[in-house]
N, CA, C and O atoms as a Maestro MAE file, in Angstrom:
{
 s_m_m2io_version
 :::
 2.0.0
}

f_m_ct {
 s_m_title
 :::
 protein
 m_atom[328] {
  # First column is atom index #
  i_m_mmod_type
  r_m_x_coord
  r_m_y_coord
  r_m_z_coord
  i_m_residue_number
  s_m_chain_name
  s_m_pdb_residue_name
  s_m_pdb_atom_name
  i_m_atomic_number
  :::
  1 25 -5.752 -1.732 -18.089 1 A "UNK " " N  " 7
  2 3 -6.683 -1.867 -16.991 1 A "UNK " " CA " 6
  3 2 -7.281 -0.486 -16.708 1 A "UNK " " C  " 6
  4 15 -6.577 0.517 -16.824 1 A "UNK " " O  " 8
  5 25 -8.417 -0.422 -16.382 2 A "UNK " " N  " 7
  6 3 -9.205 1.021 -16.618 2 A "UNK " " CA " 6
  7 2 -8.799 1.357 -15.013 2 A "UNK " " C  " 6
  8 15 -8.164 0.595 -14.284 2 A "UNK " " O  " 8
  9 25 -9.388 2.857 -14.597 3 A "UNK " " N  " 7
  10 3 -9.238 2.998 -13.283 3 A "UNK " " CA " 6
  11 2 -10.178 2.459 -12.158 3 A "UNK " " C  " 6
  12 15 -11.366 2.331 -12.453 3 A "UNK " " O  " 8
  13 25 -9.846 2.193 -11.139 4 A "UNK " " N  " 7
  14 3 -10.916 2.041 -10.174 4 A "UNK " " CA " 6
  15 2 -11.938 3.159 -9.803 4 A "UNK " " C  " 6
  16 15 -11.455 4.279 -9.643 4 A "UNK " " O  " 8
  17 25 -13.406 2.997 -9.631 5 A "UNK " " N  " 7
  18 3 -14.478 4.258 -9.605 5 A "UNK " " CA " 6
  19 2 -14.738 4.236 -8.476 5 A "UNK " " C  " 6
  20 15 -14.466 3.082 -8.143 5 A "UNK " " O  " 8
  21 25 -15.172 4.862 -7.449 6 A "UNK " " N  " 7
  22 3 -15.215 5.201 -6.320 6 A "UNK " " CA " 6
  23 2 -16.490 4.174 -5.931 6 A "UNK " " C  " 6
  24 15 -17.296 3.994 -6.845 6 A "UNK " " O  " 8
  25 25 -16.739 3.505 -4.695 7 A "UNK " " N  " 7
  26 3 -18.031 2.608 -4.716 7 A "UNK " " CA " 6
  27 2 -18.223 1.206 -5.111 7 A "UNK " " C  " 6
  28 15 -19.041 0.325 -4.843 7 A "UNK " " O  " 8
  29 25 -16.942 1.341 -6.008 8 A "UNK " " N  " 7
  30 3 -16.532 -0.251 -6.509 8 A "UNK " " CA " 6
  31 2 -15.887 -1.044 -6.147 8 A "UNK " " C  " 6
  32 15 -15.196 -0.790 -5.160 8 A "UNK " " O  " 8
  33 25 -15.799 -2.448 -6.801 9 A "UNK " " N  " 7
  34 3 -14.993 -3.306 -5.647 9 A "UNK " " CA " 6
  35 2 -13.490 -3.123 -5.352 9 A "UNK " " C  " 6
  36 15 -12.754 -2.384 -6.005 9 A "UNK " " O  " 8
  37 25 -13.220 -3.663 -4.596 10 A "UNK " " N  " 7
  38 3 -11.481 -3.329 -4.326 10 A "UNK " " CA " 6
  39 2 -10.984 -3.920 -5.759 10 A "UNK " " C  " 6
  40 15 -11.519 -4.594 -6.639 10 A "UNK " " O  " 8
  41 25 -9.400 -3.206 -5.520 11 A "UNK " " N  " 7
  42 3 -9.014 -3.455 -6.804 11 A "UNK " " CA " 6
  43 2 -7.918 -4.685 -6.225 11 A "UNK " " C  " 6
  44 15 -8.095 -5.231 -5.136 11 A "UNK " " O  " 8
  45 25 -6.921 -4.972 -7.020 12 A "UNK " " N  " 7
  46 3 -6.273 -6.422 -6.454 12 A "UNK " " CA " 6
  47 2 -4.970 -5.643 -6.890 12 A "UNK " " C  " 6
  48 15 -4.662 -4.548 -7.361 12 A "UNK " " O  " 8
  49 25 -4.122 -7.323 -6.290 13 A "UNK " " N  " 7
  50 3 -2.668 -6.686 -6.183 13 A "UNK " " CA " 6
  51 2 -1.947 -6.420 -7.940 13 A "UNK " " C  " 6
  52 15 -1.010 -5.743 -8.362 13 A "UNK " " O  " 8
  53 25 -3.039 -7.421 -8.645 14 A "UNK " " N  " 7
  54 3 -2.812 -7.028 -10.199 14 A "UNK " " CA " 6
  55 2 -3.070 -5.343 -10.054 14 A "UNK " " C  " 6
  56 15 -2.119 -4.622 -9.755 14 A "UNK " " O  " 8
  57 25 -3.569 -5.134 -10.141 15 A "UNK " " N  " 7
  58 3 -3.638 -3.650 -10.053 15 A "UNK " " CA " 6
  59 2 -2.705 -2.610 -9.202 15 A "UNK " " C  " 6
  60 15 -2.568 -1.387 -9.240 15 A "UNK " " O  " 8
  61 25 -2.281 -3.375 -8.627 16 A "UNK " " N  " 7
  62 3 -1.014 -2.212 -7.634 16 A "UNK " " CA " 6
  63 2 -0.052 -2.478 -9.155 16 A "UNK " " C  " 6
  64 15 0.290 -1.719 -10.062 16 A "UNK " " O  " 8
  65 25 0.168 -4.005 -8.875 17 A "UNK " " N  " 7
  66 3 1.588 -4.302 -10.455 17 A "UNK " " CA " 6
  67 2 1.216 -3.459 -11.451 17 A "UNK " " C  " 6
  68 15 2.186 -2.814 -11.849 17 A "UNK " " O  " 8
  69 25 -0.049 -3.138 -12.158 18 A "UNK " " N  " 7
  70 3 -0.196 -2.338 -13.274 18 A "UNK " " CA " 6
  71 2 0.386 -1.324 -12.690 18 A "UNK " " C  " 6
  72 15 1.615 -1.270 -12.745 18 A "UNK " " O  " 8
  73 25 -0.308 -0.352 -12.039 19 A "UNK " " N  " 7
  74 3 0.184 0.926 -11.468 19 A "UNK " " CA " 6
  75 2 1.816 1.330 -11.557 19 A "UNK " " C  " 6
  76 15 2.552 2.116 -12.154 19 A "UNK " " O  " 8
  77 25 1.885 0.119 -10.431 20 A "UNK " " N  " 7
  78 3 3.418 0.435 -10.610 20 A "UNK " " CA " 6
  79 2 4.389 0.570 -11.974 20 A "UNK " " C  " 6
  80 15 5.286 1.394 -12.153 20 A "UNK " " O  " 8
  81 25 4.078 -0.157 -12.593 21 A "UNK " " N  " 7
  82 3 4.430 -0.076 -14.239 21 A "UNK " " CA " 6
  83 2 3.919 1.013 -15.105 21 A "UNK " " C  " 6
  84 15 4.511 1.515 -16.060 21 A "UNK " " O  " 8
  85 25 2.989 1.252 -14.745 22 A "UNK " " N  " 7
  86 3 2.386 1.983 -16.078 22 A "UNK " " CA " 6
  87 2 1.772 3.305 -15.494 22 A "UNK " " C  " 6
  88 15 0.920 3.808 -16.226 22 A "UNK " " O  " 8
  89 25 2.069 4.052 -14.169 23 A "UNK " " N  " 7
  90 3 1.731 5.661 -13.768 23 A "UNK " " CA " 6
  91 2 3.052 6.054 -13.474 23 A "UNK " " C  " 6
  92 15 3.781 5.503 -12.650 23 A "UNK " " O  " 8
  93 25 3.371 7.149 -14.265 24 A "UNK " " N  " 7
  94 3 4.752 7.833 -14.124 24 A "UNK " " CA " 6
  95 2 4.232 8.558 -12.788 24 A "UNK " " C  " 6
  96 15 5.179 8.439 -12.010 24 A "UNK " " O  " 8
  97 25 3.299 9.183 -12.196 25 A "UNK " " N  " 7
  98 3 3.311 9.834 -11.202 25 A "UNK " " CA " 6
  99 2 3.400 9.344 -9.746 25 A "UNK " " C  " 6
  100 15 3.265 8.179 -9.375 25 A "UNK " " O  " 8
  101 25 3.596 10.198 -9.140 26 A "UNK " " N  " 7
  102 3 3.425 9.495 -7.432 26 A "UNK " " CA " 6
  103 2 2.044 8.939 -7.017 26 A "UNK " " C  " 6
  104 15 1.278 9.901 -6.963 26 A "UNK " " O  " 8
  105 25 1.632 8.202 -6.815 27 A "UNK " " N  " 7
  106 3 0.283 7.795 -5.776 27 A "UNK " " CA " 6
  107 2 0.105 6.836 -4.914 27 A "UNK " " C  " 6
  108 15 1.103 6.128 -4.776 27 A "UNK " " O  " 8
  109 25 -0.835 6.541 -4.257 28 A "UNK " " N  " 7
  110 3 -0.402 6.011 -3.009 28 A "UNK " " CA " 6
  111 2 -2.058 4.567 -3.146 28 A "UNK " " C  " 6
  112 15 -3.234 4.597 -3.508 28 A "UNK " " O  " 8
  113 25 -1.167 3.631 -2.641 29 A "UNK " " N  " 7
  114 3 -2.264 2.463 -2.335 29 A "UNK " " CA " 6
  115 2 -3.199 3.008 -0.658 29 A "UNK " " C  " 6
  116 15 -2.952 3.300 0.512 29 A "UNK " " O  " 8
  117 25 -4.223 2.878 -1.512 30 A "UNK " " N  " 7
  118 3 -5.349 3.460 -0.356 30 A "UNK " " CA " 6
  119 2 -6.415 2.278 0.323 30 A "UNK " " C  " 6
  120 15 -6.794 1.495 -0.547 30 A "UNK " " O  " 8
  121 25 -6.823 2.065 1.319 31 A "UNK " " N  " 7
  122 3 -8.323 1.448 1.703 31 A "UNK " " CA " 6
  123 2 -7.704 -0.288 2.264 31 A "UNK " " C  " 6
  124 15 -7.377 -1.213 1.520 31 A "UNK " " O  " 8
  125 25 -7.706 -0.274 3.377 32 A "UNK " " N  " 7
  126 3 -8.014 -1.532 3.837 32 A "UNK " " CA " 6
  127 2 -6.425 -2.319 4.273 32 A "UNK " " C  " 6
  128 15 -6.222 -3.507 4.526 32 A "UNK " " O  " 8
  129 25 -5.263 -0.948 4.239 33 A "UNK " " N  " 7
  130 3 -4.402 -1.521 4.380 33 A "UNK " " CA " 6
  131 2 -3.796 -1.554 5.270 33 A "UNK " " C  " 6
  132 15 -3.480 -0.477 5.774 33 A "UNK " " O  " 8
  133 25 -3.314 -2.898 5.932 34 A "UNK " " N  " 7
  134 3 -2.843 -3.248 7.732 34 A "UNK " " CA " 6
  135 2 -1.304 -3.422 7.636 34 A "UNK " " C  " 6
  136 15 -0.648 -3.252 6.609 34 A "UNK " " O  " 8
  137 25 -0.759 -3.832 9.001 35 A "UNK " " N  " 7
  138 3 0.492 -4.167 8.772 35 A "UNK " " CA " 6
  139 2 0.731 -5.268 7.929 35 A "UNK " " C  " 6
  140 15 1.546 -5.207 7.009 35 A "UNK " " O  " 8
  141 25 0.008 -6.363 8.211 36 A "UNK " " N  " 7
  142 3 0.009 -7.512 7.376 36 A "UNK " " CA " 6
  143 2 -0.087 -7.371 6.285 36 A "UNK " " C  " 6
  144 15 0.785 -7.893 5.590 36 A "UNK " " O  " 8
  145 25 -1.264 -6.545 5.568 37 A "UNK " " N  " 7
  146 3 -1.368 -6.645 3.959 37 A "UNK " " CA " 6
  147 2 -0.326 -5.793 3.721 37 A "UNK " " C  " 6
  148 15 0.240 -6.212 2.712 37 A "UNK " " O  " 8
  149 25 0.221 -4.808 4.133 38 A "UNK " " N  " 7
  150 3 0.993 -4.172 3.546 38 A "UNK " " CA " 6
  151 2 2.196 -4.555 2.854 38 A "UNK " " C  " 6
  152 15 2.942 -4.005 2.044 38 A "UNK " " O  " 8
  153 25 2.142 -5.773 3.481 39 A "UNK " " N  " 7
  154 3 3.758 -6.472 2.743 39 A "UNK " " CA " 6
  155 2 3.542 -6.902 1.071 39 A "UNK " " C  " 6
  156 15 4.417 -6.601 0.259 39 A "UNK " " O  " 8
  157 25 2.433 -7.549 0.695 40 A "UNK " " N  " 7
  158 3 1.678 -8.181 0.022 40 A "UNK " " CA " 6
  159 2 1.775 -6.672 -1.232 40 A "UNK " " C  " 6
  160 15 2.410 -6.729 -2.285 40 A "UNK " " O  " 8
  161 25 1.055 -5.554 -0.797 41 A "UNK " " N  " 7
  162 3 1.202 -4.658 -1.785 41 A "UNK " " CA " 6
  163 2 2.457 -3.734 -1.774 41 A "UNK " " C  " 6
  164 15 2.675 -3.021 -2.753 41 A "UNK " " O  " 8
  165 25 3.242 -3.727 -0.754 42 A "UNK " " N  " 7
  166 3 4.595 -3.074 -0.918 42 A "UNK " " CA " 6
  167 2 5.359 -3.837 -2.701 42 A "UNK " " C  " 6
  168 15 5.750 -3.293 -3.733 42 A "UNK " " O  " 8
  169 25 5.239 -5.432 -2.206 43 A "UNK " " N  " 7
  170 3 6.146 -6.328 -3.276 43 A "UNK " " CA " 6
  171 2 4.962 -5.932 -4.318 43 A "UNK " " C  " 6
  172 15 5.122 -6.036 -5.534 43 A "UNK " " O  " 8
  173 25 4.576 -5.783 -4.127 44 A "UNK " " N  " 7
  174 3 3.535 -5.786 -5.695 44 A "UNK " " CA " 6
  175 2 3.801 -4.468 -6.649 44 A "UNK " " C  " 6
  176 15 3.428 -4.342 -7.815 44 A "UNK " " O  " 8
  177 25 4.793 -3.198 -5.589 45 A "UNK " " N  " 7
  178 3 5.304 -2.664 -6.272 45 A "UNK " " CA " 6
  179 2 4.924 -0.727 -5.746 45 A "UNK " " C  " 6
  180 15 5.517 0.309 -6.049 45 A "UNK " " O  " 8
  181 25 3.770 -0.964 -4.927 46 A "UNK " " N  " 7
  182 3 3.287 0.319 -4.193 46 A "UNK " " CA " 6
  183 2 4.697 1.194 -3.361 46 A "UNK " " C  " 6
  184 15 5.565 0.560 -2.760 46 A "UNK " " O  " 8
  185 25 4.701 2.192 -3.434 47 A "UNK " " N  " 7
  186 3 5.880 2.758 -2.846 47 A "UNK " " CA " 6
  187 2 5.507 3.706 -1.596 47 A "UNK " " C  " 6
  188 15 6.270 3.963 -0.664 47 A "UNK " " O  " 8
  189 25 4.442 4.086 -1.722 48 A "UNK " " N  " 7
  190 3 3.133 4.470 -1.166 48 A "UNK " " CA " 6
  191 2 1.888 4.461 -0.422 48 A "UNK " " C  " 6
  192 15 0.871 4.690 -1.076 48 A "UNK " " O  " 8
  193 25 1.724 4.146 1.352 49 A "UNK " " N  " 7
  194 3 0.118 4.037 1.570 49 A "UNK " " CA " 6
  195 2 -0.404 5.074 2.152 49 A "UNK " " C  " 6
  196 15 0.263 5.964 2.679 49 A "UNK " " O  " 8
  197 25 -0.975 5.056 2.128 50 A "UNK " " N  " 7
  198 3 -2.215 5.429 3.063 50 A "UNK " " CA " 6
  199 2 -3.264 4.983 4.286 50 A "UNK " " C  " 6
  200 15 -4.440 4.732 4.022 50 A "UNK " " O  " 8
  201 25 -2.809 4.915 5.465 51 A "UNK " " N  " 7
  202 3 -3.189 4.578 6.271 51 A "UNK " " CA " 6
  203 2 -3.694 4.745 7.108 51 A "UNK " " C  " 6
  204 15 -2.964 5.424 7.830 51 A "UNK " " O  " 8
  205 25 -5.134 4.437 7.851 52 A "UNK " " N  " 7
  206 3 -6.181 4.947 8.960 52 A "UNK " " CA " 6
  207 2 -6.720 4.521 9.695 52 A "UNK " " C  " 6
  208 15 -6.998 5.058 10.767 52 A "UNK " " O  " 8
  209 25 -7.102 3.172 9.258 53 A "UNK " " N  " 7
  210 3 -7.642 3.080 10.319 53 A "UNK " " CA " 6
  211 2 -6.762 1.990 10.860 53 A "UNK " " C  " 6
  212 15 -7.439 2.042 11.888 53 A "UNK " " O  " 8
  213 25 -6.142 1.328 11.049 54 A "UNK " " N  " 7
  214 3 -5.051 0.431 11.274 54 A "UNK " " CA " 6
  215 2 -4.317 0.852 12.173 54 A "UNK " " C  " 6
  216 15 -3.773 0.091 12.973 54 A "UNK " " O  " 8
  217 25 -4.135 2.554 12.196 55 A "UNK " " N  " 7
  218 3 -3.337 3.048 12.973 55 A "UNK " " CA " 6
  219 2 -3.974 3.848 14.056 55 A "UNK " " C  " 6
  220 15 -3.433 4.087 15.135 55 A "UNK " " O  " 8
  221 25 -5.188 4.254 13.690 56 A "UNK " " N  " 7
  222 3 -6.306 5.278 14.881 56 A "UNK " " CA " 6
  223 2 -6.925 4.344 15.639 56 A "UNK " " C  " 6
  224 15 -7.397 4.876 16.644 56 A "UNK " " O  " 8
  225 25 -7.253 2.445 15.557 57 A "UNK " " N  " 7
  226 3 -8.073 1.765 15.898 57 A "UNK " " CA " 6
  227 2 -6.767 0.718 16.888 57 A "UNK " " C  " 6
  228 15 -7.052 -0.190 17.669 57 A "UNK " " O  " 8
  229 25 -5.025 1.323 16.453 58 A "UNK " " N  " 7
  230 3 -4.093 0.379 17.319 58 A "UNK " " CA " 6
  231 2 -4.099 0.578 18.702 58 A "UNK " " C  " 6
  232 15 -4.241 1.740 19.080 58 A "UNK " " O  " 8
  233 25 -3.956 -0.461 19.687 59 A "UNK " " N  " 7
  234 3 -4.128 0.215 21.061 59 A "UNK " " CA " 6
  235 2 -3.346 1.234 21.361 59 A "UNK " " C  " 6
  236 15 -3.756 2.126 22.104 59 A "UNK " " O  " 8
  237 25 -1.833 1.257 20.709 60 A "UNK " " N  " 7
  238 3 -0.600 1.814 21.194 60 A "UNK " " CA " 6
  239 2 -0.582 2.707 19.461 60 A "UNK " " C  " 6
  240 15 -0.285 2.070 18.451 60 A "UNK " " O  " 8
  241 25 -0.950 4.230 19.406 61 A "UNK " " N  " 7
  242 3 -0.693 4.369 18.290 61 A "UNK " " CA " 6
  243 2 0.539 4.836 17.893 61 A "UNK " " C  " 6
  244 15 0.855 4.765 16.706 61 A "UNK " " O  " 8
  245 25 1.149 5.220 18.572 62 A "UNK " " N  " 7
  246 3 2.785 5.611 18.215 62 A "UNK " " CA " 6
  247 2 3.289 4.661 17.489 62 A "UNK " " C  " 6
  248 15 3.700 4.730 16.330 62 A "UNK " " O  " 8
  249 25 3.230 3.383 18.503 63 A "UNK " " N  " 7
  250 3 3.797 2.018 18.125 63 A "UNK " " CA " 6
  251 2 3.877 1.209 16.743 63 A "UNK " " C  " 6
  252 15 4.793 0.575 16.217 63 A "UNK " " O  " 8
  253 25 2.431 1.508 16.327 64 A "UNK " " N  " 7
  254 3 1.530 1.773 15.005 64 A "UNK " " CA " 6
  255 2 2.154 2.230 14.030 64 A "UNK " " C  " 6
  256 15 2.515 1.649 13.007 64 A "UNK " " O  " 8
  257 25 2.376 3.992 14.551 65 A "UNK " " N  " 7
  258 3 2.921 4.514 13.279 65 A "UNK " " CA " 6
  259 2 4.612 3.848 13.214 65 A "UNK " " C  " 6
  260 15 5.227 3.626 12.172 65 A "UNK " " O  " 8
  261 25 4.826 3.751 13.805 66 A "UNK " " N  " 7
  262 3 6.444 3.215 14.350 66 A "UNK " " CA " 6
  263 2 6.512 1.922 13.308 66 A "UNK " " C  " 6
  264 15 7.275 1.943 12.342 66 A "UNK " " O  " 8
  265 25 5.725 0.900 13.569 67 A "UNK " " N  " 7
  266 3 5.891 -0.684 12.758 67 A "UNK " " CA " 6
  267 2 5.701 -0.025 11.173 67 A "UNK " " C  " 6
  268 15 6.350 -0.543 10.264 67 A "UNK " " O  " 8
  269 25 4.817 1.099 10.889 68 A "UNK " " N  " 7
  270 3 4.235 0.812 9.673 68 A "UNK " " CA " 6
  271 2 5.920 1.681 8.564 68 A "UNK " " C  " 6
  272 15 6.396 1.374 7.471 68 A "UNK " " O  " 8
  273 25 6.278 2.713 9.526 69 A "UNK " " N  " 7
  274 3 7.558 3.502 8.964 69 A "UNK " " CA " 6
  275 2 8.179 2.658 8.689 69 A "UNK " " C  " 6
  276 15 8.258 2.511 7.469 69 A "UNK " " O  " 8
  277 25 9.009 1.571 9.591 70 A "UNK " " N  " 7
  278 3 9.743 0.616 9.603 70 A "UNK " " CA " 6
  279 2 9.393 -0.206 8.340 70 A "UNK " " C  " 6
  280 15 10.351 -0.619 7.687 70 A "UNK " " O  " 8
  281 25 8.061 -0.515 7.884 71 A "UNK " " N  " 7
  282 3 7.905 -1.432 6.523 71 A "UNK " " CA " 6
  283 2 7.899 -1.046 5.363 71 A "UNK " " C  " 6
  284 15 7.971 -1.628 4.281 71 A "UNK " " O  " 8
  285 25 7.761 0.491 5.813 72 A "UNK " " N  " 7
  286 3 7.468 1.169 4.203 72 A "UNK " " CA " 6
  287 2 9.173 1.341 3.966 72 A "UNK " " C  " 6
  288 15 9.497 1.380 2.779 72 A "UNK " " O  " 8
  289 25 10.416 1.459 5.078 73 A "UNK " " N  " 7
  290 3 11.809 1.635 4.835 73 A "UNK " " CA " 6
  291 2 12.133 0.437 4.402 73 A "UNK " " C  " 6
  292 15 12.510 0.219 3.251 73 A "UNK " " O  " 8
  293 25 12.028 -0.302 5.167 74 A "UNK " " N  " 7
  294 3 12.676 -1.663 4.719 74 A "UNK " " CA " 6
  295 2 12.012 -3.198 4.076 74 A "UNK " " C  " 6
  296 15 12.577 -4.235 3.728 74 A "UNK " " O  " 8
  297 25 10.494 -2.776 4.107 75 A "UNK " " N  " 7
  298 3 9.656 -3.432 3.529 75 A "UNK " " CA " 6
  299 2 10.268 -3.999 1.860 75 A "UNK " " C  " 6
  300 15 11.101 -3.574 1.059 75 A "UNK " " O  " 8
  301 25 9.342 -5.148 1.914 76 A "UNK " " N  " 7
  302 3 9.617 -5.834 0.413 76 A "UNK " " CA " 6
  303 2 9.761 -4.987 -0.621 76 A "UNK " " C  " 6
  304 15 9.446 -3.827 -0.354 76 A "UNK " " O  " 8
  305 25 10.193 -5.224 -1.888 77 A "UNK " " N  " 7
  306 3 10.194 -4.125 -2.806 77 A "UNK " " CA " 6
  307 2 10.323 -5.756 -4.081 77 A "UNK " " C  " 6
  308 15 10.908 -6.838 -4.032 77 A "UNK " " O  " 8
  309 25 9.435 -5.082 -5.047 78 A "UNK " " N  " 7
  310 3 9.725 -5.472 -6.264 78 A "UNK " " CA " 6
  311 2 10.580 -5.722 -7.344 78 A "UNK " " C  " 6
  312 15 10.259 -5.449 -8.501 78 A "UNK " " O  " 8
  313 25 11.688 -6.243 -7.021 79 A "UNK " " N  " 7
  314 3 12.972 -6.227 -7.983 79 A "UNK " " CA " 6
  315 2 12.497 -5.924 -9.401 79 A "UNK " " C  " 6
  316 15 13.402 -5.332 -9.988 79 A "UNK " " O  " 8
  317 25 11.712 -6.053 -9.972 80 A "UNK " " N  " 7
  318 3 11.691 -5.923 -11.353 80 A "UNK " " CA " 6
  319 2 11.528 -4.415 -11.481 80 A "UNK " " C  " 6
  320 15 12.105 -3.899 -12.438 80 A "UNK " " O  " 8
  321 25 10.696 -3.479 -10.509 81 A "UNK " " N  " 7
  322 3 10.409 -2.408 -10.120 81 A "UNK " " CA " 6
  323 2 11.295 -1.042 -10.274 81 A "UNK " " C  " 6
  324 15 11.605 -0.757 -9.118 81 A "UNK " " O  " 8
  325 25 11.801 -0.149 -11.077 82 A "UNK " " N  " 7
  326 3 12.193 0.831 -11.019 82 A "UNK " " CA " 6
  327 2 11.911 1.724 -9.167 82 A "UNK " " C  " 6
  328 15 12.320 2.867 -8.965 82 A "UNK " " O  " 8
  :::
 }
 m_bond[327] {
  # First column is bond index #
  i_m_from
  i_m_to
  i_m_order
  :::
  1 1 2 1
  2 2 3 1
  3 3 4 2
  4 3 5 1
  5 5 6 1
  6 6 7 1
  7 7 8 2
  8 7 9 1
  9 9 10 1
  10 10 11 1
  11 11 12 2
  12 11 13 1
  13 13 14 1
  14 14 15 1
  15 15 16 2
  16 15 17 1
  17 17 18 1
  18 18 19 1
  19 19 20 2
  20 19 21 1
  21 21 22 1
  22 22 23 1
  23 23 24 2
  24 23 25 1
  25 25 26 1
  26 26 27 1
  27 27 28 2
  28 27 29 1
  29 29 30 1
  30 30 31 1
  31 31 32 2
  32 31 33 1
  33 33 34 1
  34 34 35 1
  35 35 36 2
  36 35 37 1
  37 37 38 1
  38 38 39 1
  39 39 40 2
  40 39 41 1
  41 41 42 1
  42 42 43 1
  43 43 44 2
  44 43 45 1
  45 45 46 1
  46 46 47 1
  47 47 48 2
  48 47 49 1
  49 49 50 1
  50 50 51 1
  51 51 52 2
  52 51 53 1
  53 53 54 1
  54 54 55 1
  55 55 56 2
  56 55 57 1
  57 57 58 1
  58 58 59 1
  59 59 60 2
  60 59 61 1
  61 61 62 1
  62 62 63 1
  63 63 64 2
  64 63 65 1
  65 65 66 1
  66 66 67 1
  67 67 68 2
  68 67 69 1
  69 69 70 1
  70 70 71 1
  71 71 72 2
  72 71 73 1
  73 73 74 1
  74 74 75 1
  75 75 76 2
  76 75 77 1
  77 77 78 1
  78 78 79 1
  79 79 80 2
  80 79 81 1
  81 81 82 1
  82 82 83 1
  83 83 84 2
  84 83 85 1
  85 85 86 1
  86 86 87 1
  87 87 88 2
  88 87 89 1
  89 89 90 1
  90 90 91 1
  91 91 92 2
  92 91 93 1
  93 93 94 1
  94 94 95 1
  95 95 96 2
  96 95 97 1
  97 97 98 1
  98 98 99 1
  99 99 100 2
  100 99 101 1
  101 101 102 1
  102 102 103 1
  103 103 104 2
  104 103 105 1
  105 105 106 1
  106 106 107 1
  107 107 108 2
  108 107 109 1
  109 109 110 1
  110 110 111 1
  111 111 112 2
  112 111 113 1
  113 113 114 1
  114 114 115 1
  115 115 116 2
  116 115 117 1
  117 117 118 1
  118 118 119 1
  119 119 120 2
  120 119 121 1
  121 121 122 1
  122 122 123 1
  123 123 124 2
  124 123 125 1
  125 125 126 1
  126 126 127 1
  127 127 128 2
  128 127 129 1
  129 129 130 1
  130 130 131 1
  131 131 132 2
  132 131 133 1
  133 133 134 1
  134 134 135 1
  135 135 136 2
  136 135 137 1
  137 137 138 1
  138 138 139 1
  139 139 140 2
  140 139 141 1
  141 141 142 1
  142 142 143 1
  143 143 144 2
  144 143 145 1
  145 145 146 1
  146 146 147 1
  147 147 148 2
  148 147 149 1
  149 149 150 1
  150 150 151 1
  151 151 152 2
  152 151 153 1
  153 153 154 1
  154 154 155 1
  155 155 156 2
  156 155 157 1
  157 157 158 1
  158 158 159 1
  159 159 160 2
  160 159 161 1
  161 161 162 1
  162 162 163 1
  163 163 164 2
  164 163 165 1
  165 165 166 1
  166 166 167 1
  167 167 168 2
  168 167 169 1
  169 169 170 1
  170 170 171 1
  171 171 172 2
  172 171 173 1
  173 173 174 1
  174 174 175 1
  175 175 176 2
  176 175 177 1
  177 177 178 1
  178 178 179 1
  179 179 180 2
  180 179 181 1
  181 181 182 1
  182 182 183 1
  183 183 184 2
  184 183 185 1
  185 185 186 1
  186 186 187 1
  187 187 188 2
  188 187 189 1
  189 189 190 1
  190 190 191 1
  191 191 192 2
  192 191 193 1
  193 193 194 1
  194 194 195 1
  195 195 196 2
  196 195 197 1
  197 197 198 1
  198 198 199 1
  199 199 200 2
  200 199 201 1
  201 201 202 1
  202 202 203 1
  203 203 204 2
  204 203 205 1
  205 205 206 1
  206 206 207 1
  207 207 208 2
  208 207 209 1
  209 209 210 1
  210 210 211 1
  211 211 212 2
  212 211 213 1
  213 213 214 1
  214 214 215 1
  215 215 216 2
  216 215 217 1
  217 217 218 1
  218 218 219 1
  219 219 220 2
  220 219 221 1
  221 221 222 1
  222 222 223 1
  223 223 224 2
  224 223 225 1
  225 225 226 1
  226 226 227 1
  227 227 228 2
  228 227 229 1
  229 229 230 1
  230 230 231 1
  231 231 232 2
  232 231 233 1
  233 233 234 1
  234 234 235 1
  235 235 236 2
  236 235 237 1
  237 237 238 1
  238 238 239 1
  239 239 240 2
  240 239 241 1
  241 241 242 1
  242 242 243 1
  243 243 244 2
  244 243 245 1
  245 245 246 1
  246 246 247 1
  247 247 248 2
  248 247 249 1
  249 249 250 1
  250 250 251 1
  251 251 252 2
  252 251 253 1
  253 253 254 1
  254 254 255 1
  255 255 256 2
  256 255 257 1
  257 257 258 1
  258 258 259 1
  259 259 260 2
  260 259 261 1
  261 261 262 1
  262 262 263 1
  263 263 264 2
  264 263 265 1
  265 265 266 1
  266 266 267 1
  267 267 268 2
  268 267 269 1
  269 269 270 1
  270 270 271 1
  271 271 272 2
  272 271 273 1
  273 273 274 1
  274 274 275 1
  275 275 276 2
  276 275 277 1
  277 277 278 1
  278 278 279 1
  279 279 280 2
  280 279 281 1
  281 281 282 1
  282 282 283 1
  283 283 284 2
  284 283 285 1
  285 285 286 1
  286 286 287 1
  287 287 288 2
  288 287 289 1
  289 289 290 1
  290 290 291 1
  291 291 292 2
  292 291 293 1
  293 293 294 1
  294 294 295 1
  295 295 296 2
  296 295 297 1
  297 297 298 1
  298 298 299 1
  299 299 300 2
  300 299 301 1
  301 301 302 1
  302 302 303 1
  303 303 304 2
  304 303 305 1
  305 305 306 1
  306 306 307 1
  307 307 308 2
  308 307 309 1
  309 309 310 1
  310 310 311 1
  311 311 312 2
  312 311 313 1
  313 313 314 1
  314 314 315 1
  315 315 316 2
  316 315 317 1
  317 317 318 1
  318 318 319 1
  319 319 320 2
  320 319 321 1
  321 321 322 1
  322 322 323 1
  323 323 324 2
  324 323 325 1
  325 325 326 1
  326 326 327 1
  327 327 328 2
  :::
 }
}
């Protein structure tokens, strides 16, 4: 799967699964990601987000960063997943 180019469409959770498999390095799932989706690409294998506006646009942002720590610790994880 080639990389995503800046301007283009989102990439899908096939694409977190590639990643996760096939980049020895650290990187992080970027753009569009909430508490909700985050579960969705945690299991898909992301170890990693990046998050902004989800958390600058929450009424309570502490609270925000608070739920999202909590999912990235104990959030889904990919058993097949190193």
């Amino acid at each position: 799967m080639p990389p995503h180019q800046a301007g283009g469409t989102a990439v899908t959770l096939d694409y977190v699964r590639w990643a996760a498999a096939n980049v020895p390095i650290p990187w992080f799932a970027i753009g569009g990601i909430t508490l909700q989706t985050s579960t969705p690409v945690l299991a898909a294998g992301a170890r990693r987000v990046c998050v902004v506006s989800a958390i600058l646009n929450a009424p309570d942002i502490a609270k925000a960063c608070q739920e999202f720590k909590q999912r990235l610790v104990s959030g889904p994880r990919n058993v097949e997943q190193s």
